[in-house]
C-alpha positions as CSV (number, residue, x, y, z in Angstrom):
1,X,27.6,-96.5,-26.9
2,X,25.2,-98.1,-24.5
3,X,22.6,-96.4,-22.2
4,X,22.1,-98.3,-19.2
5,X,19.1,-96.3,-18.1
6,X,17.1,-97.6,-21.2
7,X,17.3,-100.9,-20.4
8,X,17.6,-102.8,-23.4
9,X,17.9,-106.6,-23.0
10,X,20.1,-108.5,-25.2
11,X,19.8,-112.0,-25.6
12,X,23.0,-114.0,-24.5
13,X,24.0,-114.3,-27.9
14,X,24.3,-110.9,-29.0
15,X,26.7,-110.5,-25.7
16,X,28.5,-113.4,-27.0
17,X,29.4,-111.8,-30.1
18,X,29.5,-108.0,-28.7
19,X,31.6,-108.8,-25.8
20,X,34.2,-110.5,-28.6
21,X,34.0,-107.7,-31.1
22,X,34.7,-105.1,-28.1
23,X,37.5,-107.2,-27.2
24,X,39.1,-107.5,-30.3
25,X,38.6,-104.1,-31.0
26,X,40.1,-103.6,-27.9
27,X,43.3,-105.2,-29.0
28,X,43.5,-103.5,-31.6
29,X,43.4,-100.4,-30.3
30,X,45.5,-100.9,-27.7
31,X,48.0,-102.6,-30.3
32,X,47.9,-99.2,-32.2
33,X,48.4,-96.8,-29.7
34,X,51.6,-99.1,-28.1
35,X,52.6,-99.0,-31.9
36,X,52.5,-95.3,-31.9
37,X,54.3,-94.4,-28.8
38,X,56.3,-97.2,-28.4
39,X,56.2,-97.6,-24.8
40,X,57.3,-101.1,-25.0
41,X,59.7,-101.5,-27.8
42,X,61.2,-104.5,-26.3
43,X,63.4,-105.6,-29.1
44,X,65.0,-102.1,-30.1
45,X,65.8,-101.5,-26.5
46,X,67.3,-104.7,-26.0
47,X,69.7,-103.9,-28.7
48,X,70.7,-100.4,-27.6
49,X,71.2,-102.1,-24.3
50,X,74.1,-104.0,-25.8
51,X,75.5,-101.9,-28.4
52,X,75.5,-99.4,-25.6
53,X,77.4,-102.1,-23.2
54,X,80.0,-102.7,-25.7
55,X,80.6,-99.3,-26.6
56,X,81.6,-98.7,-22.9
57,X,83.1,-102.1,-23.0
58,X,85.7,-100.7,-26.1
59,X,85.9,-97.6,-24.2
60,X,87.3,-99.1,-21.1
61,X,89.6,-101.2,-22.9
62,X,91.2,-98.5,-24.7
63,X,91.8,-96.7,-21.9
64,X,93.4,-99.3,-19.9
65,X,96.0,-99.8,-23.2
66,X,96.6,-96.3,-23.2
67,X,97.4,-96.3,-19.4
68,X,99.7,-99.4,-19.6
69,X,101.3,-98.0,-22.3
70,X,102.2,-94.8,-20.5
71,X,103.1,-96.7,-17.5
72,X,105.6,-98.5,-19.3
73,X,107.3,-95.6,-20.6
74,X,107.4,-94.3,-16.8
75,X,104.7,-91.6,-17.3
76,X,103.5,-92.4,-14.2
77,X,101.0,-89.4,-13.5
78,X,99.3,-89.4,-17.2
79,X,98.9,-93.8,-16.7
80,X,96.9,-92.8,-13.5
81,X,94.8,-90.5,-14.8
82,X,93.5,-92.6,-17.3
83,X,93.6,-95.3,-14.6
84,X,91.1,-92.9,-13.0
85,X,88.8,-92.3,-15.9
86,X,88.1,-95.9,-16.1
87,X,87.0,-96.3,-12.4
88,X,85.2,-93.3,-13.1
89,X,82.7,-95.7,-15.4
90,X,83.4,-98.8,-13.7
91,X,84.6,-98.1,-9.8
92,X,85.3,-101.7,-9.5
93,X,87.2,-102.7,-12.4
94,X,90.4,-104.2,-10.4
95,X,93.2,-104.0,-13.4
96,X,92.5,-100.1,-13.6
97,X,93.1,-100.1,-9.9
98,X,96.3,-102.3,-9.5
99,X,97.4,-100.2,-12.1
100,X,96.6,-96.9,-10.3
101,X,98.3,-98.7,-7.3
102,X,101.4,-99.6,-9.0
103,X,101.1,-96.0,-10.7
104,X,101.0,-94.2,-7.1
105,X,103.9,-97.0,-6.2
106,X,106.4,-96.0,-8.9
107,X,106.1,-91.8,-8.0
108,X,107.1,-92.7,-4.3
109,X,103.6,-92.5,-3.3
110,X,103.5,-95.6,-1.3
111,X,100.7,-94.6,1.5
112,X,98.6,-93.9,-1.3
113,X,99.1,-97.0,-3.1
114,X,98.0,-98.8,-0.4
115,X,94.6,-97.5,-0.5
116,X,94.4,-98.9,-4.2
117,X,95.3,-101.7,-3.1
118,X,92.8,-102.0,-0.1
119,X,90.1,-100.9,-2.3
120,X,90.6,-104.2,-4.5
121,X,90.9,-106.6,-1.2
122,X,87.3,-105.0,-0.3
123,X,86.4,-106.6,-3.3
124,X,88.7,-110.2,-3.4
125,X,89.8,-110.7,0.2
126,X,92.1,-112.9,-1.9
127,X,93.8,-111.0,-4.5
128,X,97.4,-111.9,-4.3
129,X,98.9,-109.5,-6.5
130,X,96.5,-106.8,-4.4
131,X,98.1,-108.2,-1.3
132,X,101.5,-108.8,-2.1
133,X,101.4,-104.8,-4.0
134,X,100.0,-103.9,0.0
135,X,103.5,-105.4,1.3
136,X,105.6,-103.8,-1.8
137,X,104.4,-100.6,-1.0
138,X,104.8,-101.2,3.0
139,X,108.7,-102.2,1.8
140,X,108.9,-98.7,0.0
141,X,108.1,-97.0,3.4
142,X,110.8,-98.5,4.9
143,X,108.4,-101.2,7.2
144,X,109.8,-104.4,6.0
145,X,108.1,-106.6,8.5
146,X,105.0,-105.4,7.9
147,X,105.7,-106.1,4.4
148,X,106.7,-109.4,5.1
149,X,103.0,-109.7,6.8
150,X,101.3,-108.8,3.6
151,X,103.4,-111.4,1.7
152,X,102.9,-114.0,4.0
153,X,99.3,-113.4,3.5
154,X,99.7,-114.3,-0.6
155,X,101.8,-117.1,0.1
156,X,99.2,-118.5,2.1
157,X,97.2,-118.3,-0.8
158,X,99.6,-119.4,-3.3
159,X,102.9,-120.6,-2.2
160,X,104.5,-119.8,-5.9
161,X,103.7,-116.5,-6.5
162,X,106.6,-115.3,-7.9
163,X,106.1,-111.6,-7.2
164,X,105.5,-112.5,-3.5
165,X,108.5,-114.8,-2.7
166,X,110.6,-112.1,-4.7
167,X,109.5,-109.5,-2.9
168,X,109.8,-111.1,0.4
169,X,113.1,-112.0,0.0
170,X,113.5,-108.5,-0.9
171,X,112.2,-107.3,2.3
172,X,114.9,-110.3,3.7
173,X,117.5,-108.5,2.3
174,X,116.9,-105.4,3.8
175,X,116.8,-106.3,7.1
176,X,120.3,-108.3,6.7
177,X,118.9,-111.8,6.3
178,X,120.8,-112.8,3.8
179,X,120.6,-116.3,3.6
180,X,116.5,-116.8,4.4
181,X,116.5,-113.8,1.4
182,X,118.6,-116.4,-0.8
183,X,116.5,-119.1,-0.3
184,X,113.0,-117.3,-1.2
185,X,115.1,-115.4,-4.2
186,X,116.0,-119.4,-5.1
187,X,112.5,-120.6,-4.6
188,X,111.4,-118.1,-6.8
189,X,113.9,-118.4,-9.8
190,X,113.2,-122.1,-9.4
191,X,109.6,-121.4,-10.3
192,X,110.9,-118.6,-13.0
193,X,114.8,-118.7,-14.2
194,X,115.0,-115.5,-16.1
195,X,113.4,-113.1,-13.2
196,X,115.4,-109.9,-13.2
197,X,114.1,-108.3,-9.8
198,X,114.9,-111.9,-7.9
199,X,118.1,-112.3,-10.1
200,X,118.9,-108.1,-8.8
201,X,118.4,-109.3,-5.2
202,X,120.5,-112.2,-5.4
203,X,123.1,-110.7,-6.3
204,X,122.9,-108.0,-3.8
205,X,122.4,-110.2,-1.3
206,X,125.7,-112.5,-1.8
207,X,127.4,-108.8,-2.9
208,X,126.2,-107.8,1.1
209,X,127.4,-111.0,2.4
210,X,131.2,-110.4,0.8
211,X,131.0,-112.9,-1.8
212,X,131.9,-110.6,-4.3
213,X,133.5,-113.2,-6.7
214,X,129.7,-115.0,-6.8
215,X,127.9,-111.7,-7.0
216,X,129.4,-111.3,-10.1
217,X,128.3,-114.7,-11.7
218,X,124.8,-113.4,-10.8
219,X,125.2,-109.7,-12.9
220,X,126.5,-111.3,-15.5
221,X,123.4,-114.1,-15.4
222,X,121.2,-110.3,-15.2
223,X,123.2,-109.1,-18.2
224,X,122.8,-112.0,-20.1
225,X,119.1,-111.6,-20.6
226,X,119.5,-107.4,-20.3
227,X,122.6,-106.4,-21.6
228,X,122.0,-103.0,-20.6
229,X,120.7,-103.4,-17.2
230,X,122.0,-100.3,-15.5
231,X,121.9,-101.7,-12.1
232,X,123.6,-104.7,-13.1
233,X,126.3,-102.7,-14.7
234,X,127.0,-100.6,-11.7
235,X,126.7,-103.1,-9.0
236,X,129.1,-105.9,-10.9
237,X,131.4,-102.6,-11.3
238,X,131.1,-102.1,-7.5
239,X,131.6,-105.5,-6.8
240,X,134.9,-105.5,-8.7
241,X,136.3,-102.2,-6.8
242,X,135.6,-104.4,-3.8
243,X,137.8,-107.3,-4.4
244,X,140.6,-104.8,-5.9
245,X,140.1,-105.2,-9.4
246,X,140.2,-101.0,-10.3
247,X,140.6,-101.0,-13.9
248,X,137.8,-103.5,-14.0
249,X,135.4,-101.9,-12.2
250,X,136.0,-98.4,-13.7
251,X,135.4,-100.5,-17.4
252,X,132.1,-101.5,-16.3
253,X,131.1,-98.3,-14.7
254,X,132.0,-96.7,-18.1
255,X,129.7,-98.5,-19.7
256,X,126.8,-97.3,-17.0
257,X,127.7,-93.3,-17.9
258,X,128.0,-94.4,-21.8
259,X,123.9,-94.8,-21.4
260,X,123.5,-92.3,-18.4
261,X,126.7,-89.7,-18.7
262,X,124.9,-88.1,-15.1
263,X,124.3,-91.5,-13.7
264,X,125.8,-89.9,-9.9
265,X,126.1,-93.7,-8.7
266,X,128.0,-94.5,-11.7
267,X,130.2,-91.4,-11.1
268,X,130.6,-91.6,-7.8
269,X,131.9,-95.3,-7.9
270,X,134.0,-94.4,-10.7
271,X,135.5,-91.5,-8.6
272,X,136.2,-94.3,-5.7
273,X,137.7,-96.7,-8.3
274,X,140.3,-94.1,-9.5
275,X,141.1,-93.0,-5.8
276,X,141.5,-97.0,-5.1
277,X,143.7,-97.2,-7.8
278,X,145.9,-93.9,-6.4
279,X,144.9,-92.0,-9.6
280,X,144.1,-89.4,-7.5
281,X,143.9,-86.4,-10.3
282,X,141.5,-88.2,-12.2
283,X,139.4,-89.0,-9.3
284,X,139.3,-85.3,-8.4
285,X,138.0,-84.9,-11.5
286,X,135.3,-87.1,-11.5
287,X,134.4,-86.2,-8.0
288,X,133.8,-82.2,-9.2
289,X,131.5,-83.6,-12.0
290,X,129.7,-85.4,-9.0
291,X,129.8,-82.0,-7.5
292,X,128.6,-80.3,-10.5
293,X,125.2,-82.0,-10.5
294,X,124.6,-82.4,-6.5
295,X,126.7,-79.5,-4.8
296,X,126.1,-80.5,-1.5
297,X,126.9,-84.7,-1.6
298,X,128.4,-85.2,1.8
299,X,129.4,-88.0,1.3
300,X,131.5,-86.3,-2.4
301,X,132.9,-83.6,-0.3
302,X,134.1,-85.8,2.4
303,X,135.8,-88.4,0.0
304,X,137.6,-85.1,-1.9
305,X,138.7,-84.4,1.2
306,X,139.9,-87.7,1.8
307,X,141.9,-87.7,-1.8
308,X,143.7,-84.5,-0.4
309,X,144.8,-86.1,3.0
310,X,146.2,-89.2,1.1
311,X,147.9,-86.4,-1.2
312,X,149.4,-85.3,2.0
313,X,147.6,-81.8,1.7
314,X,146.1,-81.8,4.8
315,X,145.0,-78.0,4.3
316,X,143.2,-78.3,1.3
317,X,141.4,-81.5,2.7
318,X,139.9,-79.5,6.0
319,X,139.1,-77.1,3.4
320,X,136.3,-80.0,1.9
321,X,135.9,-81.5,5.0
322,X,134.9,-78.2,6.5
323,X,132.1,-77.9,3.2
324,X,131.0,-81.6,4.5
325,X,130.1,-80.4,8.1
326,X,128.5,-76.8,7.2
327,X,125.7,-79.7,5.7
328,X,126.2,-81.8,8.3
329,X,128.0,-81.0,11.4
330,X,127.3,-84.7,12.9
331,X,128.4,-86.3,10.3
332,X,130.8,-88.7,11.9
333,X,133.0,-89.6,9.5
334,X,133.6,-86.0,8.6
335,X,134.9,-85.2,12.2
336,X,137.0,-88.2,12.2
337,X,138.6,-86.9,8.9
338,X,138.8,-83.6,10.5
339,X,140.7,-84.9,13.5
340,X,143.3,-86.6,11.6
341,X,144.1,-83.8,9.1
342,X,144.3,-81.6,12.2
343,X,146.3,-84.5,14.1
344,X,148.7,-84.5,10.8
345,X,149.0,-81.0,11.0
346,X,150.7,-80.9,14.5
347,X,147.0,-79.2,16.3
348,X,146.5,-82.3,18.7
349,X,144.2,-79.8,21.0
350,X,141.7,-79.0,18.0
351,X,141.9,-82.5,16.6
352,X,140.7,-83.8,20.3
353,X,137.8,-81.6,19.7
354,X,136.2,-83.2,17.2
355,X,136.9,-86.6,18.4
356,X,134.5,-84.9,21.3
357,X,132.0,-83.1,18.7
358,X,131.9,-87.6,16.9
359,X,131.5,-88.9,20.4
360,X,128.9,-86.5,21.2
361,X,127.0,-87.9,18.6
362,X,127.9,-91.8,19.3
363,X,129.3,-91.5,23.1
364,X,129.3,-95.2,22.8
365,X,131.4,-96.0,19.8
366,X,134.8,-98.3,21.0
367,X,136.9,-97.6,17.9
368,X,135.9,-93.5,18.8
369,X,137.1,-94.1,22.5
370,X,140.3,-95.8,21.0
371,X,140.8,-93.2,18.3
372,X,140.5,-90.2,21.3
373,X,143.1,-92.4,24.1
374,X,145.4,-92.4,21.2
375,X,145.5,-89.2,20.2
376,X,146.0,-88.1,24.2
377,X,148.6,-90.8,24.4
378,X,150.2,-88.8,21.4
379,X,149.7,-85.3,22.7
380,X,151.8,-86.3,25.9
């Protein structure tokens, strides 16, 4: 070690070669000591880095396999839970949260679905599944203009997005435009022939507009690629009570309850069928296994009161009708039934009276102010 107060002068030599020895053992040291504590270990850390990256990497993707896969067997609540534990590592991973969006979409929970869906068009202003999901889950809460905003919005963006002109037309459907709903349902199966959910719609849509003969050919295009679409099934059963083919429809509905034996639409229409057809036992039969399942259908124990009154038991069907209004004492159509059971009965007075408890309800309603001048006309 050098003394300073000594000094010692060293020609420029000796500095020469000192100040390169110190140097080097400098290094060296240095070299040592970052060897022994590796503060730097640039290599090794790089390759934890990435291991460590793909581990999550493997992670995520497992969990997003295990969530669609639970999605697709309609296990809606465990898919969004795993939806959830991937945003938990990556908040911004947008599958996880379309997923959790169609998730909280398929359990009703359509409010909250559109905060998934927000959360990815904070990220892609121009997601169009994000945006046309936003107008889906606006058409589940009943706002189908507003859906057909958000639509409008992925159209712009990409004029053949299948879900969006689907959807659209769905949301055409609703609010009774038929034929604008046909032509993006067309547009649409244009783009994609074998589209169930258009292919549905279109065949609702021309089954709405009374062309029951052409709603057909489009179930059986649906059952051609499904054989066991339910909904197809039914409707295409439906469709044949409605252009008076009985025994038809009642074969197709049969074939709903043979997958679903507590399918209510399936049993309810069936119900209809055999009261259509006059088989009015049977349909009393199938209307108490309605009754069975959902005690307090209105709309069950109003049409078993209706089989009575076309029995000519006018007793027995106040007795149904009368269950009907203790769920619903506005229920129109009940206190119409009422009247004329009452009417047939020879009690014109009471019968009046719920002519007056419907137009209380409707005050308005012109077949209503017909139905009560003709009963007075009669009670003269």
């Amino acid at each position: 070690m050098l003394n300073i107060s000594n000094n010692i002068v060293i020609s420029s030599n000796v500095v020469t070669i000192l100040s390169i020895t110190i140097i080097l053992l400098l290094s060296l040291s240095v070299s040592v000591i970052l060897e022994s504590f590796s503060i730097f270990p640039s290599t090794n850390f790089l390759h934890i880095q990435i291991a460590h990256s793909q581990l999550e990497s493997q992670e995520v993707n497992a969990l997003l396999d295990n969530a669609d896969s639970l999605y697709n067997q309609q296990k809606y609540s465990e898919a969004m839970n795993l939806y959830d534990k991937v945003l938990a590592l990556d908040p911004n991973n947008i599958y996880a949260l379309s997923g959790k969006g169609n998730a909280l979409y398929a359990q009703g929970k359509y409010q909250d679905a559109i905060i998934s869906y927000d959360r990815i068009l904070s990220i892609d202003v121009n997601d169009v599944y994000a945006l046309a999901g936003k107008g889906r889950s606006f058409h589940g809460l009943g706002q189908y203009q507003e859906a057909i905003i958000w639509y409008d919005r992925a159209l712009a963006i990409d004029p053949n997005d299948v879900y969006a002109l689907e959807n659209k037309g769905a949301s055409l459907y609703d609010l009774g435009r038929y034929q604008e709903a046909l032509t993006l349902l067309d547009k649409a199966l244009a783009i994609d022939p074998n589209e169930v959910y258009a292919l549905e719609n279109r065949a609702a849509a021309l089954h709405d507009k009374g062309d029951y003969k052409e709603a057909i050919i489009w179930y059986d295009k649906i059952l051609e690629l499904d054989p066991g679409n339910v909904y197809a099934l039914k409707n295409k059963g439906l469709a044949l009570d409605d252009q008076g083919e009985y025994t038809e429809a009642i074969i197709w509905l049969d074939k709903v309850l043979a997958i679903d034996s507590e399918d209510l639409d399936a049993l309810k229409n069936k119900a209809i069928a055999l009261h259509h057809k006059g088989d009015y036992d049977q349909a009393i039969i199938w209307y108490d296994k309605v009754l069975e399942i959902e005690p307090n259908a209105v709309d069950s124990l109003n049409n078993k009161g209706r089989i009575f009154f076309d029995m000519g038991r006018y007793t027995e069907a106040i007795i149904w009708y009368d269950k009907a209004l203790e769920i619903n004492p506005k229920e129109v159509t009940v206190l119409i039934n009422k009247s004329h059971a009452l009417f047939n009965l020879g009690e014109e007075k009471e019968a009046l009276t719920y002519i007056d408890k419907a137009l209380e309800v409707d005050p308005n309603d012109k077949k209503l102010l017909e139905l009560k001048e003709a009963f007075q006309d009669n009670t003269k």
